[in-house]
C-alpha positions as CSV (number, residue, x, y, z in Angstrom):
1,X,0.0,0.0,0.0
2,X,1.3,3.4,-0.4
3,X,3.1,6.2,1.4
4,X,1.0,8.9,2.2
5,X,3.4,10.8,-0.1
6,X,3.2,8.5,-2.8
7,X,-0.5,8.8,-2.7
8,X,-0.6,12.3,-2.9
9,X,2.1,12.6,-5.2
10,X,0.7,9.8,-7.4
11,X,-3.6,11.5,-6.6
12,X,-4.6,8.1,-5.8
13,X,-6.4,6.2,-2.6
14,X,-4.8,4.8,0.5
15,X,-6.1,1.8,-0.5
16,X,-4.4,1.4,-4.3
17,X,-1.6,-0.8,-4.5
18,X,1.7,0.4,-5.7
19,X,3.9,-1.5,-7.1
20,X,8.1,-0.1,-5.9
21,X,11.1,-1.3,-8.0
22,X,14.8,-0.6,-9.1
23,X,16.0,-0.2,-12.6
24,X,19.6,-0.9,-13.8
25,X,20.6,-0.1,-17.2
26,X,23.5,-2.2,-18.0
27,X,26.3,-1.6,-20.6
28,X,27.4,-5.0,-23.0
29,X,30.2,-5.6,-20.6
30,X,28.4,-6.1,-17.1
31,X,29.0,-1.9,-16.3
32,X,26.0,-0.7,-14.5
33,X,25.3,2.6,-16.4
34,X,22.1,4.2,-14.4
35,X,20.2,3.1,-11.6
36,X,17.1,4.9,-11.0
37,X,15.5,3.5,-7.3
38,X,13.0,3.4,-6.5
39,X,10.2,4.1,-9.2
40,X,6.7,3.7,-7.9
41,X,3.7,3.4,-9.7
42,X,0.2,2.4,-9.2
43,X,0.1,-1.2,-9.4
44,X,-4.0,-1.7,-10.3
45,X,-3.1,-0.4,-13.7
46,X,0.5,-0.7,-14.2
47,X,1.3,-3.5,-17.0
48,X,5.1,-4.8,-15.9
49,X,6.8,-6.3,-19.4
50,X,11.0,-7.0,-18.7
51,X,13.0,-9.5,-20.7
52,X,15.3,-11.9,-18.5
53,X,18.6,-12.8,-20.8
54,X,19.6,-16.1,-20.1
55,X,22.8,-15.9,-22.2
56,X,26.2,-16.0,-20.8
């Protein structure tokens, strides 16, 4: 559930989920390049598509 800040900052309920993560941007060889932490968003209407590389 959110913050108080994060619901007044996002204008929604107390009672709407939020959904809190961290995202890396990483260069071809392994360098983190930006972080940006943490990003929140509603999480009732927040659609969450990442790719997962399984490749060494």
């Amino acid at each position: 559930m959110p913050t108080e800040h994060e619901a007044q900052t996002l204008r929604i309920g107390s009672g709407v989920p939020v959904l809190r993560y961290t995202r890396r941007h990483i260069a071809d060889n392994g360098r983190i390049v930006e972080v940006a932490h943490p990003i929140v968003r509603r999480g009732d209407t927040t659609v969450v598509d990442f790719v997962i590389d399984l490749e060494d």
